[in-house]
C-alpha positions as CSV (number, residue, x, y, z in Angstrom):
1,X,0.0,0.0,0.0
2,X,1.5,3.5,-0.7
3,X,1.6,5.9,1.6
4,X,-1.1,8.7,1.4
5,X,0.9,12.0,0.2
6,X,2.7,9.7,-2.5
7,X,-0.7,9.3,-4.1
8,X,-2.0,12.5,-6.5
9,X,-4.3,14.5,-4.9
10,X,-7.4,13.8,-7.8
11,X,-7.3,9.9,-6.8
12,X,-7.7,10.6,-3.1
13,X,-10.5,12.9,-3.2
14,X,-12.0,10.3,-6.1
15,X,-11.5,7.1,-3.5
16,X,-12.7,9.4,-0.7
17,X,-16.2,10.5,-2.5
18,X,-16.6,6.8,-4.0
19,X,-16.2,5.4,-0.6
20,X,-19.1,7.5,0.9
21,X,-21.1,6.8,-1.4
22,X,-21.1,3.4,-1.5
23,X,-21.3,3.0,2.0
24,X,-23.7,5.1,2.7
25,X,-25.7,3.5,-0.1
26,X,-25.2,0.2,1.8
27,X,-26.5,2.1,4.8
28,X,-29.2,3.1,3.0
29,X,-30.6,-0.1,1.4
30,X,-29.8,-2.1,4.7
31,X,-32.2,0.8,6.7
32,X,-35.1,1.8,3.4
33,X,-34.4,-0.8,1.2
34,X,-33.5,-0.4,-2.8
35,X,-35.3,1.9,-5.3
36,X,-33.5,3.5,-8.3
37,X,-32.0,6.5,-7.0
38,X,-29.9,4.4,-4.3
39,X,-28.5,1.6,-7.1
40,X,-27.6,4.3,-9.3
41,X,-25.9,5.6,-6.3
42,X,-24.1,2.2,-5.4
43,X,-23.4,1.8,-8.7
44,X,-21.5,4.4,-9.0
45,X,-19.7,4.5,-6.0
46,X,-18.3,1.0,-7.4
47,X,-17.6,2.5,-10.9
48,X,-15.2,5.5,-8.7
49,X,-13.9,2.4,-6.9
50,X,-12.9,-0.2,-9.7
51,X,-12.0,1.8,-12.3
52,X,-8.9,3.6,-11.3
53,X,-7.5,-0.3,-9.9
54,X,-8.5,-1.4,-13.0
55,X,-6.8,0.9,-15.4
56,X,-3.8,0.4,-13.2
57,X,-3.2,-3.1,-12.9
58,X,-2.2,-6.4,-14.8
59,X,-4.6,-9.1,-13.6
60,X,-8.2,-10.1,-11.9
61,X,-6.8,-10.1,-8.0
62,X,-4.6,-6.8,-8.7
63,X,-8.3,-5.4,-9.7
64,X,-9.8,-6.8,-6.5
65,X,-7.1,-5.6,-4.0
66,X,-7.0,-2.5,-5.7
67,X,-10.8,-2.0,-5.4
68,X,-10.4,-2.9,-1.3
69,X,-7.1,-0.7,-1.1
70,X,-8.9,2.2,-2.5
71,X,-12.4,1.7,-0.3
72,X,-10.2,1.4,2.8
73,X,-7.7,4.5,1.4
74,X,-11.1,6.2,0.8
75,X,-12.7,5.5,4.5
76,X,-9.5,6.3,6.1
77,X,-9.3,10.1,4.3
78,X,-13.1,10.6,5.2
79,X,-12.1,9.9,8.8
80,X,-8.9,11.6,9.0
81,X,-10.5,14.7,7.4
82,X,-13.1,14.8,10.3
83,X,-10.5,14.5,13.1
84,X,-8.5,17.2,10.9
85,X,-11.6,19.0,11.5
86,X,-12.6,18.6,15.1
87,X,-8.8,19.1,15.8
88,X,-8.3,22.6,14.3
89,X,-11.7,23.2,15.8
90,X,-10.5,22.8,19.0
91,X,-6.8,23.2,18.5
C-alpha cells in the first residue's frame, strides 16, 4: 500500500467521495431498502472504486485488491479529514 501524500491528490478525493457513497448507499438499502436513486448511487460508488485499480493493474486479483485498497484508502481520508476538522476546531 503507498503511503497517502505519494498518491495525487485527484485519486484521493475520487476514492474518498466513491467510498461514501457506496457505504452510505449500503447504509441506506440495509435501513429503506432499494429503489432506483440508491442503485444508481451504489453503482457508481463502485464504478469510482474499480476503475482507477483497474486501469492500473495487470490481472483479476490486482483489480480486487485494488478496489479494497482504494475503499479502505477512501474511509480512512473521510475519517482523518473529520478529526483534521474537530482538531483545528479545537486546537
Amino acid at each position: 500500500m503507498a503511503h497517502r501524500k505519494d498518491k495525487p491528490v485527484g485519486k484521493r478525493i475520487l476514492s474518498s467521495v466513491a467510498s461514501l457513497m457506496f457505504i452510505g448507499s449500503l447504509i441506506f438499502i440495509v435501513i429503506a431498502g432499494f429503489n432506483l436513486y440508491v442503485t444508481t448511487i451504489l453503482a457508481t460508488g463502485i464504478l469510482g472504486l474499480v476503475v482507477p485499480s483497474a486501469m492500473s493493474s495487470e490481472g483479476f486479483l490486482e483489480i480486487i485488491a485494488g478496489f479494497f485498497e482504494a475503499l479502505l484508502d477512501g474511509g480512512m481520508e473521510i475519517i482523518g479529514g473529520i478529526f483534521e476538522f474537530f482538531g483545528s476546531l479545537f486546537g
